[in-house]
ChimeraX commands (.cxc) that place a marker at each C-alpha (Angstrom):
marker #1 position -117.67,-50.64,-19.60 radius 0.5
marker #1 position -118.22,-48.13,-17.12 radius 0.5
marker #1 position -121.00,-45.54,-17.01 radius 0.5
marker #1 position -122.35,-42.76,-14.49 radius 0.5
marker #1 position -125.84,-41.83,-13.62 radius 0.5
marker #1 position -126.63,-38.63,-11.37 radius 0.5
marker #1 position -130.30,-38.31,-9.82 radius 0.5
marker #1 position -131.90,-36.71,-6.78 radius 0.5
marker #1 position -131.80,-38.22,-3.46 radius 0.5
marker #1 position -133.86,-36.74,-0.28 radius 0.5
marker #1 position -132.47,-37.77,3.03 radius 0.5
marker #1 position -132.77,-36.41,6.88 radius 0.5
marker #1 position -129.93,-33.92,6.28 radius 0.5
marker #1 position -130.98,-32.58,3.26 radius 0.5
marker #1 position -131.41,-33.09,-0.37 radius 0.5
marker #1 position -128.56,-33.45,-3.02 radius 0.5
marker #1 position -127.81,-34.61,-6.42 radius 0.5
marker #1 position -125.85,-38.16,-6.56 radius 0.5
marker #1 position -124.01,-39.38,-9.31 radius 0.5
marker #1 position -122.90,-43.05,-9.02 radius 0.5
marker #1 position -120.80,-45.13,-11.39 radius 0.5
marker #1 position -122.04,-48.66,-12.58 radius 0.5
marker #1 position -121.58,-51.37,-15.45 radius 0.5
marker #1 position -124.63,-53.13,-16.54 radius 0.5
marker #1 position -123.94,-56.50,-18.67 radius 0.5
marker #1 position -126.52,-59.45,-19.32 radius 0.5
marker #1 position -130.18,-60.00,-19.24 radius 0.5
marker #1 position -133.12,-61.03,-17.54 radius 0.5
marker #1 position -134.84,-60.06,-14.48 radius 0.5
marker #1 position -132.32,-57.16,-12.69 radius 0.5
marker #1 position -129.65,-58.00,-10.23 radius 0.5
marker #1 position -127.95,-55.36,-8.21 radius 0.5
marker #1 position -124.58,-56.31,-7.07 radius 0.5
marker #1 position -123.36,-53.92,-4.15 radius 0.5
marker #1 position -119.33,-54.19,-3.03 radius 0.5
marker #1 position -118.33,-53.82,0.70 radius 0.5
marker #1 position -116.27,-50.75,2.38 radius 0.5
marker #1 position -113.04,-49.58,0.32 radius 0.5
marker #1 position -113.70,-51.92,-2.57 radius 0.5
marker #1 position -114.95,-50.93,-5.66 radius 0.5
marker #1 position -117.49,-53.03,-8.51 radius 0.5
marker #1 position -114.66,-55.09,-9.47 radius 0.5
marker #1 position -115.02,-56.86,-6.97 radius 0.5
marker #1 position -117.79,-58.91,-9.02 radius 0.5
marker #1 position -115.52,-59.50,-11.63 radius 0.5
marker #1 position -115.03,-62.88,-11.33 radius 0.5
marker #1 position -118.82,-63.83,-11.11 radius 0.5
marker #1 position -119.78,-61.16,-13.35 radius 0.5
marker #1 position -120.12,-63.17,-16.58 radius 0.5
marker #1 position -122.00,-66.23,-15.12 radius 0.5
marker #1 position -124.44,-63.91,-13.14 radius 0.5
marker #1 position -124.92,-62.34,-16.61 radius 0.5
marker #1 position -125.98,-65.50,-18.64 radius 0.5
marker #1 position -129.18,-64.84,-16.55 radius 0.5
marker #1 position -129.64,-61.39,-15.34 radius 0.5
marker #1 position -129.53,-58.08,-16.23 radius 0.5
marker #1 position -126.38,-57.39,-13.89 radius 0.5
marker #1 position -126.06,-53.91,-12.58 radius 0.5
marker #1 position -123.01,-53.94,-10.44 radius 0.5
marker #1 position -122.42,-50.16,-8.97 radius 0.5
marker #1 position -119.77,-48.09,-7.50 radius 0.5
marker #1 position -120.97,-47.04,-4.03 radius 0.5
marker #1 position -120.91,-43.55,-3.20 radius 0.5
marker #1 position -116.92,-42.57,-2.63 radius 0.5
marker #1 position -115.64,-45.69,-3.48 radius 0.5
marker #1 position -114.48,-46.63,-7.05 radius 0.5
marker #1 position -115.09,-43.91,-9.55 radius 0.5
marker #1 position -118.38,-42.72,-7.57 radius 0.5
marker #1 position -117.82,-39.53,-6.27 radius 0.5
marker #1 position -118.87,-38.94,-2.47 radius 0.5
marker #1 position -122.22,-37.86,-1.06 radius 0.5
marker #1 position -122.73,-33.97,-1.53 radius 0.5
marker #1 position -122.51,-31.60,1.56 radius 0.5
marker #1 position -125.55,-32.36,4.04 radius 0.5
marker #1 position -125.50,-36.39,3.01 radius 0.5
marker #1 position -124.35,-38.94,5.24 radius 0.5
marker #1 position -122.83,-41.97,4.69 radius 0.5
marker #1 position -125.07,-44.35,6.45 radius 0.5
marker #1 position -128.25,-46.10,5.42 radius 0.5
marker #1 position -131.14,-43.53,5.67 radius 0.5
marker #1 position -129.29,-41.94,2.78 radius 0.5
marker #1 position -127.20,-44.88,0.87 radius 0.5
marker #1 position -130.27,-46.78,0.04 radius 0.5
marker #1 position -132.83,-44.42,-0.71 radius 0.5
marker #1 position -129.76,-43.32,-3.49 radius 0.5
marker #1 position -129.28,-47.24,-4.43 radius 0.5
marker #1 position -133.74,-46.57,-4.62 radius 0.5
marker #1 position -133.68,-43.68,-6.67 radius 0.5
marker #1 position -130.43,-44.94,-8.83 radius 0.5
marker #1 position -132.44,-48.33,-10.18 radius 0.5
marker #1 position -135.58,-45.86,-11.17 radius 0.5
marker #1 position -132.97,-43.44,-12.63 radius 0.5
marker #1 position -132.13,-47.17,-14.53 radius 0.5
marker #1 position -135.92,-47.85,-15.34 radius 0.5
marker #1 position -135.35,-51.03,-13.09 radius 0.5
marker #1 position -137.91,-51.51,-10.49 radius 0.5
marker #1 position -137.63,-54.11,-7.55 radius 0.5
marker #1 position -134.60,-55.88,-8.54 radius 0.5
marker #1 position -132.75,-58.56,-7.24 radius 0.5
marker #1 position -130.03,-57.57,-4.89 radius 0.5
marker #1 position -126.38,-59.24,-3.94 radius 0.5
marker #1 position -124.36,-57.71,-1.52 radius 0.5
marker #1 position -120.82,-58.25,0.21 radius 0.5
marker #1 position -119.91,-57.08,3.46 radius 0.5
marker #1 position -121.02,-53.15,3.67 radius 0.5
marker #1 position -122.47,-54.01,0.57 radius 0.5
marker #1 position -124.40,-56.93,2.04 radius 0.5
marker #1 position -125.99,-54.69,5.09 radius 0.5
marker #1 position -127.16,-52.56,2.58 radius 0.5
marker #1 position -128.52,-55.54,0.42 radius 0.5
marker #1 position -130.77,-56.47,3.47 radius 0.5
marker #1 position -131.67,-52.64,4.52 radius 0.5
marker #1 position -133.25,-52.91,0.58 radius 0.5
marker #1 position -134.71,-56.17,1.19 radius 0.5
marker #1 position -136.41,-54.83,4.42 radius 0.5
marker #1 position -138.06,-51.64,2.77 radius 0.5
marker #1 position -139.20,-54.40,0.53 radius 0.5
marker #1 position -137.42,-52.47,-2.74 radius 0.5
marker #1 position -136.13,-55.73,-4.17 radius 0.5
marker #1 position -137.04,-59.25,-5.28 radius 0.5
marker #1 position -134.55,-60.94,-3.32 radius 0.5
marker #1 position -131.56,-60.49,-0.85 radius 0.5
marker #1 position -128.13,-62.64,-1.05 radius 0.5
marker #1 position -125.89,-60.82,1.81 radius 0.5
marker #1 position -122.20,-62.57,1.94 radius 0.5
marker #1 position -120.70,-62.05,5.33 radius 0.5
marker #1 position -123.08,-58.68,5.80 radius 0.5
marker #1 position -121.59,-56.59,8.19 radius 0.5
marker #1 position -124.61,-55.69,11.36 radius 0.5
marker #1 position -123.91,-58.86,13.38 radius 0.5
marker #1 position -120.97,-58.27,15.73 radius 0.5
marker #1 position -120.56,-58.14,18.97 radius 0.5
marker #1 position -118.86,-54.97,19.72 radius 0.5
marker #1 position -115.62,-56.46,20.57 radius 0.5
marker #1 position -115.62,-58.09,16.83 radius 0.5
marker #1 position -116.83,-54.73,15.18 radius 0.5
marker #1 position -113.70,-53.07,17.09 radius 0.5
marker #1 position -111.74,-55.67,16.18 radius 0.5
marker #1 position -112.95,-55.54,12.38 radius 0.5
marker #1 position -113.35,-51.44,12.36 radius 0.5
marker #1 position -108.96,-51.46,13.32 radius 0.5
marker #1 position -108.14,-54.12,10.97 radius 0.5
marker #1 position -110.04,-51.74,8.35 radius 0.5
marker #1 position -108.45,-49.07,9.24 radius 0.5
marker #1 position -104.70,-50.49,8.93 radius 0.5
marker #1 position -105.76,-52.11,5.69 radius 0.5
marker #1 position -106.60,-48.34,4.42 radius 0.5
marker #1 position -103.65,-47.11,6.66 radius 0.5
marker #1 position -101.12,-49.73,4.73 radius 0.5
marker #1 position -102.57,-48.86,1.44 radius 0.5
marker #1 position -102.09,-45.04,1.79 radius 0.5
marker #1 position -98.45,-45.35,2.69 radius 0.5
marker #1 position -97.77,-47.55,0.25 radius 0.5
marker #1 position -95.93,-45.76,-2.43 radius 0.5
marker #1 position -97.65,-46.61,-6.07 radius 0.5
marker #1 position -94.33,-48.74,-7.22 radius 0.5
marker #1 position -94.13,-50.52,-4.25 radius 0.5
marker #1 position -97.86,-51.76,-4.58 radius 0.5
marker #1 position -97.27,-52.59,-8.52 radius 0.5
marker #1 position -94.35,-54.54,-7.07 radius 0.5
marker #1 position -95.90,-56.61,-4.26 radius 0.5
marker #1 position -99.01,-57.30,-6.75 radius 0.5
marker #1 position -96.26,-59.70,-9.24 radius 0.5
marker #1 position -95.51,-61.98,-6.54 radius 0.5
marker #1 position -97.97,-64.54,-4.81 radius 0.5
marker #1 position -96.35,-63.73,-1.66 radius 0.5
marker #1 position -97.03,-59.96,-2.41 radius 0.5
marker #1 position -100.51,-60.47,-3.36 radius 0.5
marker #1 position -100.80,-62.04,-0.39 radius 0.5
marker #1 position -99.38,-59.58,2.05 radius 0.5
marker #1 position -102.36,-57.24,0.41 radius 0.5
marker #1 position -105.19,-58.79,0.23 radius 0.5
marker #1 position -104.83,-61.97,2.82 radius 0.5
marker #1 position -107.36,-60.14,5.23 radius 0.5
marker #1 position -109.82,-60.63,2.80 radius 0.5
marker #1 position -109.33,-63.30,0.42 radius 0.5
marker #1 position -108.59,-66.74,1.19 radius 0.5
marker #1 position -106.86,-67.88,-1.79 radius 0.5
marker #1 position -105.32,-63.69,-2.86 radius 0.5
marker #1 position -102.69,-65.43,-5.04 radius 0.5
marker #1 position -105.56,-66.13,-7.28 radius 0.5
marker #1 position -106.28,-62.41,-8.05 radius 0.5
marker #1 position -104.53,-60.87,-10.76 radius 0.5
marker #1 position -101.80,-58.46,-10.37 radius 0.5
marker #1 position -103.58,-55.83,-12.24 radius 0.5
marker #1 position -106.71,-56.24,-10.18 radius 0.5
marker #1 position -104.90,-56.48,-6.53 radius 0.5
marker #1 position -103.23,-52.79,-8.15 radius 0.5
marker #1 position -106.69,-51.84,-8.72 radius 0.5
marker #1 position -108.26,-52.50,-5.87 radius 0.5
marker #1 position -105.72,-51.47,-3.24 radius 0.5
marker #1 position -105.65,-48.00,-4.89 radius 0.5
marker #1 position -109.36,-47.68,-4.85 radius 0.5
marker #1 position -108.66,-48.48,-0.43 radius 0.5
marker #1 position -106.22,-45.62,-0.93 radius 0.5
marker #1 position -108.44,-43.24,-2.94 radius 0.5
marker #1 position -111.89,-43.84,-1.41 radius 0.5
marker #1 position -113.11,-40.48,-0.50 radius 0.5
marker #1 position -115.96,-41.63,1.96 radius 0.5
marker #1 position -114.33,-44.54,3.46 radius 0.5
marker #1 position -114.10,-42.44,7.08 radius 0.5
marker #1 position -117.52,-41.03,6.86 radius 0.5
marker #1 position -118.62,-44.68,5.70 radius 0.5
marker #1 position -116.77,-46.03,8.79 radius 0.5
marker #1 position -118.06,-43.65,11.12 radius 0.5
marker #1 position -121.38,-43.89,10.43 radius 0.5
marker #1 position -121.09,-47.83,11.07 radius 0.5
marker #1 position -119.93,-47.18,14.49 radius 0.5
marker #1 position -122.42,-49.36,17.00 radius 0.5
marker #1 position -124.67,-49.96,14.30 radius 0.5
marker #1 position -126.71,-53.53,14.34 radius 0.5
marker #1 position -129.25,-55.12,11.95 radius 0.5
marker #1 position -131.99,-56.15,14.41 radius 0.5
marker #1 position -135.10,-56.33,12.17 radius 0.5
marker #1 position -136.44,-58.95,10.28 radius 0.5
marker #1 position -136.60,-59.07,6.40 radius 0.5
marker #1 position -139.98,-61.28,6.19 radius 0.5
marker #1 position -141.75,-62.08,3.04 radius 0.5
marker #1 position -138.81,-62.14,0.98 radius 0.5
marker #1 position -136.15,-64.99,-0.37 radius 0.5
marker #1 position -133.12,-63.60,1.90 radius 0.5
marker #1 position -129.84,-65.75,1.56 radius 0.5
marker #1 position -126.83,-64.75,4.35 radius 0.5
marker #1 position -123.59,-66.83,3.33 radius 0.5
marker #1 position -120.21,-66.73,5.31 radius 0.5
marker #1 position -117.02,-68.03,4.27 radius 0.5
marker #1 position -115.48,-70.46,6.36 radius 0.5
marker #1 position -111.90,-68.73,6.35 radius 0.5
marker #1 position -113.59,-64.87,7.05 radius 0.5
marker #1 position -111.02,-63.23,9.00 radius 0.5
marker #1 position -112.38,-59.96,9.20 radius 0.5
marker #1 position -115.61,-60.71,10.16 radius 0.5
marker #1 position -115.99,-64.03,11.66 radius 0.5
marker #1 position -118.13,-66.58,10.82 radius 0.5
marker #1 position -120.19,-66.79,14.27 radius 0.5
marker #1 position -121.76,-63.96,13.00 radius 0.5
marker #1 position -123.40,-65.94,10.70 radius 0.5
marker #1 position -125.53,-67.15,13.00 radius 0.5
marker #1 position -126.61,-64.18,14.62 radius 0.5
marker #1 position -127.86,-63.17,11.14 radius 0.5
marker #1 position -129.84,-66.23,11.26 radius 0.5
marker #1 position -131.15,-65.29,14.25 radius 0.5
marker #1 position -131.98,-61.96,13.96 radius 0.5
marker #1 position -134.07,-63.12,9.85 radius 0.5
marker #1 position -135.10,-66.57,10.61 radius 0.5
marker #1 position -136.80,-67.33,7.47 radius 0.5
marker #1 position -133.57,-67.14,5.99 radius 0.5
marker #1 position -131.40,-69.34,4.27 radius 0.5
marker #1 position -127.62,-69.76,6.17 radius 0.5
marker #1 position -125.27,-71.19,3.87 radius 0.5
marker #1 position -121.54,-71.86,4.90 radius 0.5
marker #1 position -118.79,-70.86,1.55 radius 0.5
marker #1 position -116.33,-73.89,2.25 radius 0.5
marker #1 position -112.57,-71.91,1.88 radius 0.5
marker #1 position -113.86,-68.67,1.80 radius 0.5
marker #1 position -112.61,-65.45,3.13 radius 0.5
marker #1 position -114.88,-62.49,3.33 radius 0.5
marker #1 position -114.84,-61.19,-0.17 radius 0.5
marker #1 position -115.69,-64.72,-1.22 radius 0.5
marker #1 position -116.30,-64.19,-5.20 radius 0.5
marker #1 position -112.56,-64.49,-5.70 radius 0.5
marker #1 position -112.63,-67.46,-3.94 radius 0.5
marker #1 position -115.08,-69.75,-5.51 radius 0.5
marker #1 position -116.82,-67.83,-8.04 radius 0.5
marker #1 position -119.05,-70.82,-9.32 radius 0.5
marker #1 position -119.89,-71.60,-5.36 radius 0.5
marker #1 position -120.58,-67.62,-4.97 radius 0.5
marker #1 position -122.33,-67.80,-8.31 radius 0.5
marker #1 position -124.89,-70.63,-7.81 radius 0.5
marker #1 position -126.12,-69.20,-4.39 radius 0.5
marker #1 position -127.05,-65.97,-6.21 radius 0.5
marker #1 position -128.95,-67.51,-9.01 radius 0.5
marker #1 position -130.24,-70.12,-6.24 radius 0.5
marker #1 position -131.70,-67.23,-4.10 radius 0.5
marker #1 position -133.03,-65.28,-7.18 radius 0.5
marker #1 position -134.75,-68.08,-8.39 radius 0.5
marker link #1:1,2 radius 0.2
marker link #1:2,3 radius 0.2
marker link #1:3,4 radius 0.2
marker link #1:4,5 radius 0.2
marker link #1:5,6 radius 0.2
marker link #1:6,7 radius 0.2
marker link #1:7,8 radius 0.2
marker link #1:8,9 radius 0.2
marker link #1:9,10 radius 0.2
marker link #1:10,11 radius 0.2
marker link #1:11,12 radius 0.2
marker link #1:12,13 radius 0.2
marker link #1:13,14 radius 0.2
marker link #1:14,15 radius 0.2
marker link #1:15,16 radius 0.2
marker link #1:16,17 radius 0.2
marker link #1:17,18 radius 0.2
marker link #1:18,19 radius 0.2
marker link #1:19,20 radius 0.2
marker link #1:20,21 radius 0.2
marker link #1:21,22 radius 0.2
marker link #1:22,23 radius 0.2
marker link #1:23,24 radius 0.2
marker link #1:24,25 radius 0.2
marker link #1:25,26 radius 0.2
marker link #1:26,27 radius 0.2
marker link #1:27,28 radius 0.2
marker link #1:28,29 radius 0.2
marker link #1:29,30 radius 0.2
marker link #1:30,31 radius 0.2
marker link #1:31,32 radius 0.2
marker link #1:32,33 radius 0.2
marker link #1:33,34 radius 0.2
marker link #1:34,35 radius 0.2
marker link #1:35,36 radius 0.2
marker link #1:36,37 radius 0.2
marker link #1:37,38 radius 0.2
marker link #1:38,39 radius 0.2
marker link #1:39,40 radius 0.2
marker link #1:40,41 radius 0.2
marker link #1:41,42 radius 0.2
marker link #1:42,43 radius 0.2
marker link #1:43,44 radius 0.2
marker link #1:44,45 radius 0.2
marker link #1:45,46 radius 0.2
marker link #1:46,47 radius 0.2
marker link #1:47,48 radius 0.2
marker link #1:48,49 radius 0.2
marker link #1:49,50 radius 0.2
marker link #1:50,51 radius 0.2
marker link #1:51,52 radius 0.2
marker link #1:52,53 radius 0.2
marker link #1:53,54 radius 0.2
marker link #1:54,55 radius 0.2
marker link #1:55,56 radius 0.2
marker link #1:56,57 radius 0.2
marker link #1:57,58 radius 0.2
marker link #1:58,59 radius 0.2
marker link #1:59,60 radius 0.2
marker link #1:60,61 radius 0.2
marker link #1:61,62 radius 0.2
marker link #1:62,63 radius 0.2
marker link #1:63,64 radius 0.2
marker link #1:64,65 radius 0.2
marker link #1:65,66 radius 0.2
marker link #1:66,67 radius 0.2
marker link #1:67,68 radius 0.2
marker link #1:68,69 radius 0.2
marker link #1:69,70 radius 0.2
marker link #1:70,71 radius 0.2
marker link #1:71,72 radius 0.2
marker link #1:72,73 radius 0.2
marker link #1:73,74 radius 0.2
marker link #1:74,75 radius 0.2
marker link #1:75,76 radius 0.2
marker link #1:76,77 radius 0.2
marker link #1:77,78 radius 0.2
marker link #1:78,79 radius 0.2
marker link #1:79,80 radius 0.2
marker link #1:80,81 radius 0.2
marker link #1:81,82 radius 0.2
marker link #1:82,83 radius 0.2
marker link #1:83,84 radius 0.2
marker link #1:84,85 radius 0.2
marker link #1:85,86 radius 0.2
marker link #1:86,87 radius 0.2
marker link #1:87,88 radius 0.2
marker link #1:88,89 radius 0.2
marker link #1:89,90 radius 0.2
marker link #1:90,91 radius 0.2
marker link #1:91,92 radius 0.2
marker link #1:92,93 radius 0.2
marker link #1:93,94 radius 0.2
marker link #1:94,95 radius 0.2
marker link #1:95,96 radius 0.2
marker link #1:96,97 radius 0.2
marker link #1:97,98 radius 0.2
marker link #1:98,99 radius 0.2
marker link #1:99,100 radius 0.2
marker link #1:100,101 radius 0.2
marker link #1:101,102 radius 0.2
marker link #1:102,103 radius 0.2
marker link #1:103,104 radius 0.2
marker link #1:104,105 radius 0.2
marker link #1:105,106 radius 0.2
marker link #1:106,107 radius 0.2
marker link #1:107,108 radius 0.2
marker link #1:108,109 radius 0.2
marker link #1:109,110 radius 0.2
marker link #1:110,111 radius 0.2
marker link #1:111,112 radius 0.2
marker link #1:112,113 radius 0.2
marker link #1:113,114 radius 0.2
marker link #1:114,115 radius 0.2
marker link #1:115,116 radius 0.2
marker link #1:116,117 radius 0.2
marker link #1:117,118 radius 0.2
marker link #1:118,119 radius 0.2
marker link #1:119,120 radius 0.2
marker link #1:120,121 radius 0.2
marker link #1:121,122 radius 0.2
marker link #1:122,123 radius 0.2
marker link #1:123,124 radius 0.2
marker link #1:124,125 radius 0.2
marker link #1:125,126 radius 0.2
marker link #1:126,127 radius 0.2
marker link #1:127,128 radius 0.2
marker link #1:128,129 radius 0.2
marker link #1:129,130 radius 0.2
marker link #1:130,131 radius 0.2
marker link #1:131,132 radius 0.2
marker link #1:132,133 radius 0.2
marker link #1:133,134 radius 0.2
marker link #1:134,135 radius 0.2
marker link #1:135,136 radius 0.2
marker link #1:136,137 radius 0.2
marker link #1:137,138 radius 0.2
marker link #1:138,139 radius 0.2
marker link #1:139,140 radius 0.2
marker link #1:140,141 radius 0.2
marker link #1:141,142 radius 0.2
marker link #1:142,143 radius 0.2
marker link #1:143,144 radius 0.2
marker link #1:144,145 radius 0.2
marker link #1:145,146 radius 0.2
marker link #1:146,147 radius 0.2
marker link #1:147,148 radius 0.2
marker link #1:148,149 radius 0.2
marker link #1:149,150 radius 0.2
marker link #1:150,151 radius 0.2
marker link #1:151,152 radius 0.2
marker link #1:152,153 radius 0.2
marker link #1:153,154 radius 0.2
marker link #1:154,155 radius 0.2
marker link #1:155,156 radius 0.2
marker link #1:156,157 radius 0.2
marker link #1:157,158 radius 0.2
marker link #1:158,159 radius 0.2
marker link #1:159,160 radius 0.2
marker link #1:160,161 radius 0.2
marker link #1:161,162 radius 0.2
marker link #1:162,163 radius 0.2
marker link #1:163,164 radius 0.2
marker link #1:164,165 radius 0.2
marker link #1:165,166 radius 0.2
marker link #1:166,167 radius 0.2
marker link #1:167,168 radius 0.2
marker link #1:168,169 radius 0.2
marker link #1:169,170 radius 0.2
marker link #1:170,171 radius 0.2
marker link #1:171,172 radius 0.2
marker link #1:172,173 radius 0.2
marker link #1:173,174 radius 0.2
marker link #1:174,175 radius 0.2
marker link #1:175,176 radius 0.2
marker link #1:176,177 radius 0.2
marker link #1:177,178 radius 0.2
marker link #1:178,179 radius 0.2
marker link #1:179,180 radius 0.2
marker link #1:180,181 radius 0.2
marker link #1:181,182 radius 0.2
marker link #1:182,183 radius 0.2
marker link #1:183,184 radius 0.2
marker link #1:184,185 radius 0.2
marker link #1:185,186 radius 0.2
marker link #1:186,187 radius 0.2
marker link #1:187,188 radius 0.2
marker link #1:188,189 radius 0.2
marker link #1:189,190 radius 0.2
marker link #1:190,191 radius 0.2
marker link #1:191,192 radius 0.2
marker link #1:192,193 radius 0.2
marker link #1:193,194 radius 0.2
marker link #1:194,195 radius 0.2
marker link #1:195,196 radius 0.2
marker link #1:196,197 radius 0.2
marker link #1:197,198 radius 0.2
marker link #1:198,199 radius 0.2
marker link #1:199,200 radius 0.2
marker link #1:200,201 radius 0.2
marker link #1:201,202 radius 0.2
marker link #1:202,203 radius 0.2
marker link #1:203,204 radius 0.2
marker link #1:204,205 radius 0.2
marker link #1:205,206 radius 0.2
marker link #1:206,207 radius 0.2
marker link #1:207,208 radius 0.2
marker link #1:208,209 radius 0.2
marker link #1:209,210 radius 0.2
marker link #1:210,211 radius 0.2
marker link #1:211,212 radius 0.2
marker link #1:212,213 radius 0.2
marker link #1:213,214 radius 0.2
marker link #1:214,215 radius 0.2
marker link #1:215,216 radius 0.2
marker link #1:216,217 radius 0.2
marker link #1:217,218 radius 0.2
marker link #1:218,219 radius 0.2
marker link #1:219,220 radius 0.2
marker link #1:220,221 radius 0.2
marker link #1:221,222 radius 0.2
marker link #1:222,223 radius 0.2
marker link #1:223,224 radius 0.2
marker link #1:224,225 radius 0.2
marker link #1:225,226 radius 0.2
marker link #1:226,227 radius 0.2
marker link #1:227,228 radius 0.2
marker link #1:228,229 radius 0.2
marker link #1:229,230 radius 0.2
marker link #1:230,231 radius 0.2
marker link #1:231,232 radius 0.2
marker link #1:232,233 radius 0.2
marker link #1:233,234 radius 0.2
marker link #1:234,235 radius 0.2
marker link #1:235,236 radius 0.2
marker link #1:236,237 radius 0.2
marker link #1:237,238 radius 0.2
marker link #1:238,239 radius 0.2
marker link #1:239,240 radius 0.2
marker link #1:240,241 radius 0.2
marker link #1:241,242 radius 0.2
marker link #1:242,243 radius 0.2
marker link #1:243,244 radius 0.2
marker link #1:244,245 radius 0.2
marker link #1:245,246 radius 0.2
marker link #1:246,247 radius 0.2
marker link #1:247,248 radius 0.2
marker link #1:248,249 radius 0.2
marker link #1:249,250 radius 0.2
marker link #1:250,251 radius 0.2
marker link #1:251,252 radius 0.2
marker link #1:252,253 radius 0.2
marker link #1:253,254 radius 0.2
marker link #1:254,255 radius 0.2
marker link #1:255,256 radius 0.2
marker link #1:256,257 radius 0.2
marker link #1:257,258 radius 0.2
marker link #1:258,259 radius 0.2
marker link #1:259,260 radius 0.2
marker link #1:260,261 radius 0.2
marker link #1:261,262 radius 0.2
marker link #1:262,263 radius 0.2
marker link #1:263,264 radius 0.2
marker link #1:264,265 radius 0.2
marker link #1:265,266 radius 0.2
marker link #1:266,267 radius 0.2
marker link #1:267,268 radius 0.2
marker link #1:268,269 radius 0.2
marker link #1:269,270 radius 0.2
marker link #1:270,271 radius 0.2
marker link #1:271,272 radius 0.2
marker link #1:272,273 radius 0.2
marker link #1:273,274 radius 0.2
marker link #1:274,275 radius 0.2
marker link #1:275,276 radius 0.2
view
């Protein structure tokens, strides 16, 4: 079940009170599980449970997206103020240095964390940071008519596309490789928290010609990129590798870029193989 925290986050533009929305399930040495850009913590669902037979999983709502509300006035979306809020949020938790998966947005922010050396250990599945910026253009439209689509969308019509295979896959084929294998309830779910995330623009905007190009040294740092990633492609993969070379590069045979849905034992055993 759900819960909020709110805390107090300094940044460049300011200082403001955060509240984020999170479940925490398990136990065991902490693992923060961050979602990508217009999804929301369900996204973990289907690794949630085997993550949990070993960690204190704390999987969170990012700021705007889920049931987190967005960044107060004077906040930006962007990483000198998302991640000194994911910071503050685990010592709001009483959890210090945890463990840290991330997908897409969420796995950028995953290695931002593992480079100010706040966590244990990075896993980032296809982290966004390593385009060209031809593929971020190319990844930044097909975003945007994803969000566009979902918007229009009239609530019926999306509860009626979600029954079928073939509608579930007209939703969510940009991002999952096998989308007949998400529920209806959760394809529902998770195009309506595209449609009502409140900092998806600002989030986009602030990604705008941005590129990881430091190091994460001293640290266990998996990057892992689905074979079938059609939003961000898999080349990228090896720019990551690149760019952290002490990390581990490990290819999710059938994967698309929100792999969990996927293969969630595959997703699930790099984790726990990185944390350990």
């Amino acid at each position: 079940m759900a819960t909020e925290v709110s805390f107090s986050v300094p940044s460049p533009g300011g200082t403001g009170t955060v509240t984020i929305s999170y479940e925490r399930v398990g136990s065991g040495e902490p693992l923060l599980l961050l979602h990508g850009i217009g999804h929301h913590r369900q996204a973990w669902d289907p690794v949630l449970g085997i993550l949990a037979a070993e960690h204190d999983v704390i999987a969170v709502d990012l700021p705007g997206f889920g049931h987190s509300p967005a960044l107060p006035d004077g906040l930006p979306h962007d990483l000198s103020t998302v991640v000194p809020a994911l910071s503050a949020l685990c010592e709001a938790l009483g959890v210090e240095r945890p463990h840290v998966a991330g997908n897409s947005l969420g796995g950028l922010l995953a290695l931002e964390l593992g480079r100010e050396k706040l966590v244990r250990s990075v896993t980032a599945l296809s982290p966004g940071g390593f385009w060209s910026p031809a593929e971020q253009r190319y990844a930044f439209a097909t975003l945007l008519a994803m969000r566009q689509g979902a918007r229009l969308l009239p609530v019926p019509a999306i509860e009626r596309l979600s029954a079928s295979a073939a509608g579930r896959f007209a939703l969510t084929s940009t991002i999952y490789a096998r989308p007949w294998r998400r529920s209806p309830e959760a394809v529902v779910a998770e195009t309506l928290a595209l449609r009502n995330a409140t900092a998806f623009d600002a989030t986009l905007a602030a990604g705008r010609g941005l590129l990881f190009q430091d190091d994460v040294p001293d640290l266990p740092v998996t990057v892992a990129w689905g074979t079938r990633d059609r939003l961000l492609l898999r080349r990228q993969g090896i720019r990551a590798k690149h760019t952290i070379p002490g990390a581990r590069l490990i290819r999710l045979p059938g994967c698309g870029h929100v792999p969990m849905n996927d293969d969630p034992a595959l997703v699930a055993r790099v984790i726990l193989d990185t944390c350990r």
